[in-house]
C-alpha positions in Angstrom: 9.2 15.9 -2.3 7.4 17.6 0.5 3.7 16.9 -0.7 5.5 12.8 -1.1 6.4 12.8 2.4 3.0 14.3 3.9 1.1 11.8 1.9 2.8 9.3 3.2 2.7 10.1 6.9 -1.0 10.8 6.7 -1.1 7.2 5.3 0.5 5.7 8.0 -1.5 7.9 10.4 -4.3 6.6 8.8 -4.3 2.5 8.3 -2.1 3.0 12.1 -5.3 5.1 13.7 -7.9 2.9 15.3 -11.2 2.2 13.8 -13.5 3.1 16.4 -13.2 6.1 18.8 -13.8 5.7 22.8 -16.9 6.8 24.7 -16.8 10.6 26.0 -17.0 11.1 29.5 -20.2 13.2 29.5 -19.8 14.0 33.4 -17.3 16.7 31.9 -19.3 18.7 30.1 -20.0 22.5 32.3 -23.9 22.6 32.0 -26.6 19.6 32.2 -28.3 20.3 29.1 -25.0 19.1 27.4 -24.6 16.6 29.9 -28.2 15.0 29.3 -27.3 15.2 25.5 -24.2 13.4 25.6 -26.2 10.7 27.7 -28.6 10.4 25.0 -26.0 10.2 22.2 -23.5 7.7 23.5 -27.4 5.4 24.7 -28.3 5.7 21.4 -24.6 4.4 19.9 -24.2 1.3 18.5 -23.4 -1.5 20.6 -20.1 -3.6 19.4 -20.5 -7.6 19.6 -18.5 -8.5 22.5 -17.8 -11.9 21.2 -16.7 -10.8 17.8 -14.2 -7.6 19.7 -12.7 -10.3 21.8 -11.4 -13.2 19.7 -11.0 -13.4 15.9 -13.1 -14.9 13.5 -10.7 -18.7 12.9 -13.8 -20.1 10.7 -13.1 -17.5 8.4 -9.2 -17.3 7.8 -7.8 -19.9 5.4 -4.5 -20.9 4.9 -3.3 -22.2 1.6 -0.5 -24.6 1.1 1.3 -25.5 -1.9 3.3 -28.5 -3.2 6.7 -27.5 -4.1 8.8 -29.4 -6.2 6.2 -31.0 -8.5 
């Protein structure tokens, strides 16, 4: 019953968690070899799409209707 309940909180923690994770602030690091690093990391991320972040996709989603009552 235990293991059940775990499992099911990590699930929620999971699908709930968001997908991407937020840029370090590489001014905090204590020396400026790690500094310089963390610079080079975060430059070299990948970029998101701005356009596709800020509004969904509406060409995409399709709605079905059905006749009722035929």
């Amino acid at each position: 019953m235990k293991l059940t309940a775990f499992l099911a909180v990590a699930g929620i923690l999971a699908v709930t968690a968001p997908a991407h994770a937020e840029r370090p602030d590489c001014a905090l690091f204590p020396d400026t070899h790690s500094r310089f690093a963390c610079y080079d990391n975060v430059s070299r991320a990948p970029k998101p799409d701005p356009e596709a972040t800020a509004k969904p996709n509406a060409a995409k989603a399709k709605t079905h209707s059905r006749k009722v009552g035929r």
